[in-house]
Each structure stands twice: as structure tokens, then as C-alpha cells.
BANU-655255 format. One record per residue (C-alpha): residue in one letter; x, y, z. Coordinates in steps of 0.2 Angstrom, whole numbers. Example, Ala and Ser with C-alpha at 12.3 -4.5 7.8 and 13.67 -1.06 7.14 Angstrom:
2
<rec><resn>A</resn><c1>62</c1><c2>-22</c2><c3>39</c3></rec>
<rec><resn>S</resn><c1>68</c1><c2>-5</c2><c3>36</c3></rec>
END
This chain:
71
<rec><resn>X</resn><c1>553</c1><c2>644</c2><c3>383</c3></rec>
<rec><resn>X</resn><c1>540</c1><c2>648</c2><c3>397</c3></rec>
<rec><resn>X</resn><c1>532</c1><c2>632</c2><c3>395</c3></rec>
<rec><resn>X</resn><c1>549</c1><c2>623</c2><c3>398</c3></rec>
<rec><resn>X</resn><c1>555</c1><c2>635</c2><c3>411</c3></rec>
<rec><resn>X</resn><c1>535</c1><c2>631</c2><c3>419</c3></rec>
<rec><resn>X</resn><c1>541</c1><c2>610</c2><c3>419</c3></rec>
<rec><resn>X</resn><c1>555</c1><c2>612</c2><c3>428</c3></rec>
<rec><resn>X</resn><c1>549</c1><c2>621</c2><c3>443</c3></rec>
<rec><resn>X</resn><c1>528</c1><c2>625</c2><c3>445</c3></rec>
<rec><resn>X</resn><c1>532</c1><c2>640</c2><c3>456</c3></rec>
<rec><resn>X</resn><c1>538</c1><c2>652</c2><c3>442</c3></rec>
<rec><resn>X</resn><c1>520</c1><c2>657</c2><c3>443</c3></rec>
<rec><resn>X</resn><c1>521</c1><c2>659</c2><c3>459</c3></rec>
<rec><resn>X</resn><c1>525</c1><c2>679</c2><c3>468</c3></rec>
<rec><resn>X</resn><c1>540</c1><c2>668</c2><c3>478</c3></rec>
<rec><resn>X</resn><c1>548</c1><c2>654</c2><c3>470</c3></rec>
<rec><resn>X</resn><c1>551</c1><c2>638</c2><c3>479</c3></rec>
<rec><resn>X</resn><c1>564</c1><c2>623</c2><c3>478</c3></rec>
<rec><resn>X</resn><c1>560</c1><c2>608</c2><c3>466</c3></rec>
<rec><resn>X</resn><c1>559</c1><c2>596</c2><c3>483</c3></rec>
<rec><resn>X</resn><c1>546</c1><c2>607</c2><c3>490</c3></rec>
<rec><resn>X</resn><c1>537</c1><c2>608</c2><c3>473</c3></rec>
<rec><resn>X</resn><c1>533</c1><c2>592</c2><c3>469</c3></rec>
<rec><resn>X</resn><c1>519</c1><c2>586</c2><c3>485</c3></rec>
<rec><resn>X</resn><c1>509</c1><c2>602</c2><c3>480</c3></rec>
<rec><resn>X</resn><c1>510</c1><c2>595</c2><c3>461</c3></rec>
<rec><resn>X</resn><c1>506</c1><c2>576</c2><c3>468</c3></rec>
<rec><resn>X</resn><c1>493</c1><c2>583</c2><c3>478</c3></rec>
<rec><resn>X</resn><c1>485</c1><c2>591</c2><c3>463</c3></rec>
<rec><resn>X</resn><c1>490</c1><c2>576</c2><c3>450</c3></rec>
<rec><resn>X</resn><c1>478</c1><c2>566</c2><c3>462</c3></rec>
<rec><resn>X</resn><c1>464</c1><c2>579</c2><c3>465</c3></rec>
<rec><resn>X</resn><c1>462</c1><c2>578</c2><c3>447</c3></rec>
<rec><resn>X</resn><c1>462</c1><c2>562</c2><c3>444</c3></rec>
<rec><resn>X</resn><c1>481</c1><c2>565</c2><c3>430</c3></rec>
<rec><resn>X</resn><c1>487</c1><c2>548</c2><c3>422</c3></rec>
<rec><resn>X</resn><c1>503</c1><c2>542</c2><c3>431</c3></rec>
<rec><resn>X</resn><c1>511</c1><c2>541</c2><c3>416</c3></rec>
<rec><resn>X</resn><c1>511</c1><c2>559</c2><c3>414</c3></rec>
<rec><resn>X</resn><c1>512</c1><c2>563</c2><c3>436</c3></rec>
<rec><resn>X</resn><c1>528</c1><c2>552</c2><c3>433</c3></rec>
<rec><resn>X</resn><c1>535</c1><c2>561</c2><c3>419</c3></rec>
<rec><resn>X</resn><c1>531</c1><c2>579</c2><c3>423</c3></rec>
<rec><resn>X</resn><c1>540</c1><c2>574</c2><c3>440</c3></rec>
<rec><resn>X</resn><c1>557</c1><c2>569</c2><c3>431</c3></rec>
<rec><resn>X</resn><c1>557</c1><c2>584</c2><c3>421</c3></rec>
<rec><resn>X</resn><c1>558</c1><c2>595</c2><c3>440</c3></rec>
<rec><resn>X</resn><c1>569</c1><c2>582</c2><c3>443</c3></rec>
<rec><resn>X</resn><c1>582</c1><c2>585</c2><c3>429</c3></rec>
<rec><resn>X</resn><c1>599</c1><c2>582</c2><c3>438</c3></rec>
<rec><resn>X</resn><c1>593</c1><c2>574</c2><c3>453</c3></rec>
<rec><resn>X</resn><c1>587</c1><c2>558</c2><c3>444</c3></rec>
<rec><resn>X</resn><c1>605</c1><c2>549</c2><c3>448</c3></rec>
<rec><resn>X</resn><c1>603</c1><c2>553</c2><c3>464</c3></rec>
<rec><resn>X</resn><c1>598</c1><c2>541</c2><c3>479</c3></rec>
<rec><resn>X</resn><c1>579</c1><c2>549</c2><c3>481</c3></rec>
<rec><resn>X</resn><c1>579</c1><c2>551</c2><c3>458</c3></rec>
<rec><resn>X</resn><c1>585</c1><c2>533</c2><c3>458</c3></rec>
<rec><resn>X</resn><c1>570</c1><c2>528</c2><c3>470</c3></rec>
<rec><resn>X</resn><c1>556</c1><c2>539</c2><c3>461</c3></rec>
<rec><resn>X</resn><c1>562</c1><c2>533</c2><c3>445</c3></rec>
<rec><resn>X</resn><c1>559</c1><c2>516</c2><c3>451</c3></rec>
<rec><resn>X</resn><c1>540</c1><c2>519</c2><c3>456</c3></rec>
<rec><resn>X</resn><c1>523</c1><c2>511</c2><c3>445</c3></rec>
<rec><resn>X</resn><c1>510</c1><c2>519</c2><c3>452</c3></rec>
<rec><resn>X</resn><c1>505</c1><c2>537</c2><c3>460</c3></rec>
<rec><resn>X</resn><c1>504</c1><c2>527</c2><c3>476</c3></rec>
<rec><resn>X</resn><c1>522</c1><c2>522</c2><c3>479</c3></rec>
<rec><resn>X</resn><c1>527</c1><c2>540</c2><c3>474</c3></rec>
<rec><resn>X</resn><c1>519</c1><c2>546</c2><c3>489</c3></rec>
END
């Protein structure tokens, strides 16, 4: 349950927790220091995502095929 709770949002592990949005460019910034697949930057990113994906910015990270077009 931690591990899934962990996916959705990084910053439980964090002493103050931070929204989703501000999350995901430290994970990017990480993803890319060490050198992670896109495949899994990509999918680790949807699952913070969850009920954003239909959204307008969702809609345009779901359209992305490499690390570079998500920054």
C-alpha cells in the first residue's frame, strides 16, 4: 500500500508533502540524472498523473515519445 501511495505522489517521503504538478520536474530532473528508460519516466509520470490524464496538460504529456518533449 506504500509502494502505491509512493507512485502517486514522491513527496510522501518527504517531512512536507507537495502537489503532484510540483512533483514531477524534481522526478524529471532525477529520471534524467540517472539515466531511467522513458518508457518507465513516462509511465511513473501517468500514475502521479491519475485524473489529470484527460485534462489539457494530461492530454499533451500523454502525447509525448521522448524524455525531451516532456521537458
Amino acid at each position: 500500500m506504500l509502494a502505491r501511495a509512493a507512485e502517486w505522489n514522491i513527496s510522501i517521503f518527504s517531512s512536507e508533502k507537495k502537489p503532484v504538478l510540483d512533483v514531477i520536474p524534481d522526478f524529471l530532473r532525477l529520471a534524467v540524472q540517472f539515466n531511467l528508460p522513458f518508457a518507465n519516466t513516462k509511465y511513473t509520470i501517468q500514475m502521479m498523473l491519475r485524473g489529470m490524464q484527460d485534462s489539457p496538460f494530461g492530454k499533451q504529456f500523454l502525447a509525448t515519445q521522448v524524455t525531451s518533449e516532456i521537458w
